[in-house]
C-alpha positions in Angstrom: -78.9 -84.3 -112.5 -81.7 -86.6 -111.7 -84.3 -87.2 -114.5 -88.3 -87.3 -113.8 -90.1 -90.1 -115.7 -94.1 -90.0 -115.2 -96.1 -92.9 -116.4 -99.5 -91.0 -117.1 -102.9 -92.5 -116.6 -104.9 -93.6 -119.1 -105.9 -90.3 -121.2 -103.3 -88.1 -119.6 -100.0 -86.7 -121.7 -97.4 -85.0 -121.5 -94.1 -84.6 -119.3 -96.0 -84.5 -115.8 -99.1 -85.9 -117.5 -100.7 -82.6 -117.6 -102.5 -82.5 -120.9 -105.9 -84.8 -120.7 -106.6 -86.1 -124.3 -110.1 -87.6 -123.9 -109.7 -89.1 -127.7 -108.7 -92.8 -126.1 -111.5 -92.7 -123.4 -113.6 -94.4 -124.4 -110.8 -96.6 -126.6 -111.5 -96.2 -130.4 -109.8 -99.0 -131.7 -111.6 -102.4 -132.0 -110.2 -106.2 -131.2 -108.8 -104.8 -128.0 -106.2 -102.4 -130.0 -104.6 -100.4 -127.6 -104.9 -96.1 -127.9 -101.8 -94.1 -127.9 -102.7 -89.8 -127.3 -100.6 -88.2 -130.2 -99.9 -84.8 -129.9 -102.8 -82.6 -128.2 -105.4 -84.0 -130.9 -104.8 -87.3 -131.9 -104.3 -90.7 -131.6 -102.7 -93.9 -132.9 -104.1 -97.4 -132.2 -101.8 -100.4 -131.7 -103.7 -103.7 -133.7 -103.4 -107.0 -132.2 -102.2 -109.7 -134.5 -104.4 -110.1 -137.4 -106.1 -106.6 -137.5 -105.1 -103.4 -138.8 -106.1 -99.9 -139.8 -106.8 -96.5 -138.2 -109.0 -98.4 -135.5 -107.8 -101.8 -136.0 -111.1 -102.5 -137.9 -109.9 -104.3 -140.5 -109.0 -108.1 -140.9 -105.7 -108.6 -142.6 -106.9 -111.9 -143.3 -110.4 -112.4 -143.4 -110.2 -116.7 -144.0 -109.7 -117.0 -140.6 -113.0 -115.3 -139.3 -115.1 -117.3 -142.4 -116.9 -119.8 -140.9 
């Protein structure tokens, strides 16, 4: 019983990456966060270090961007 695996594209879901979810094109999360398609509607964004937030648009330390 051999298993299928598909790595989608970005924007595509699902099992054979047959659902298009155009919410991460173009990406909504700032600082180079990275988009994640939840569900048919949604989206998560992955924050680099020192960002946060639903688009990674907040500082989690705002000293180090004072100049």
């Amino acid at each position: 019983n051999d298993t299928l695996i598909c790595l989608c594209p970005a924007g595509y879901t699902g099992s054979r990456c047959e659902a298009y979810n155009s919410l991460c094109v173009p990406n909504p999360c700032q600082f180079n966060g990275t988009c994640i398609p939840s569900g048919t509607t949604g989206y998560i964004c992955i924050c680099p270090p020192s960002f946060t937030g639903p688009q990674c648009n907040l500082v989690t330390n705002p000293c180090l961007y004072l100049p």
